[in-house]
N, C-alpha and C positions, 0 to 999 in steps of 0.2 A: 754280058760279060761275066756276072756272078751266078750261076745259075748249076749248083753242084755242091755233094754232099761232104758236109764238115769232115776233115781230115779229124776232129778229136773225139766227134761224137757222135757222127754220123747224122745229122739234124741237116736242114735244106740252108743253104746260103742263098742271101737276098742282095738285091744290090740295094743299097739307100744313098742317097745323097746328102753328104753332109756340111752345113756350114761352114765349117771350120775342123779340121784338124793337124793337130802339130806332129811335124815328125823329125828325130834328131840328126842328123848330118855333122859326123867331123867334129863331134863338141860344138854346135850350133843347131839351133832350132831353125826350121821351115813351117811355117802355115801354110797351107793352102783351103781354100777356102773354094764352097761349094762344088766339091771331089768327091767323086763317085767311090765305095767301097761296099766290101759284103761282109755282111754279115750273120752270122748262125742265129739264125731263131729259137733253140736249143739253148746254147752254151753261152752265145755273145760274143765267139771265137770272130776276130777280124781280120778281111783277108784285102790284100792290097796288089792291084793289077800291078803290072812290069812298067805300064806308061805311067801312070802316078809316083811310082819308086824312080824313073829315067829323071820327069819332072822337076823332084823335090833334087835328087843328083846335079841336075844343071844351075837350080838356084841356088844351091848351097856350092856349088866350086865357081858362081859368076858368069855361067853360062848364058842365062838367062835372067834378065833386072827382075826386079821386084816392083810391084805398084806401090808398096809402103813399107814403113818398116816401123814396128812398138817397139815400148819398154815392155819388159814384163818384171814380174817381183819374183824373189826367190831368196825363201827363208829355210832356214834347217831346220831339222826335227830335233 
């Protein structure tokens, strides 16, 4: 899926697998968790397939339930 050269730097995009990452939707946050993304070995440019972006779309408009839901904290600078 990720296997193509950085649009900023021209370095090799990898795919890794990651734990956890949040992505915003609509003034709401989505996690998902253990989601596939690329990223530049180079620069650290990260690149997010169409299906992960459709994903995080369904759960944030209720398309799709959620296993859980946190608190998170959030403090200003």
């Amino acid at each position: 899926m990720y296997d193509f050269d950085c649009e900023h730097c021209g370095g090799k995009v990898a795919e890794h697998l990651m734990d956890r990452e949040a992505f915003r939707h609509k003034g709401t946050f989505v996690i998902l968790e253990r989601v596939p993304i690329g990223i530049c070995g180079k620069c650290g440019a990260r690149y997010f397939d169409a299906s992960v972006l459709r994903r995080v779309a369904e759960v944030g408009r209720g398309l799709r339930s959620c296993e859980r839901k946190e608190d998170i904290a959030v403090v200003g600078y």
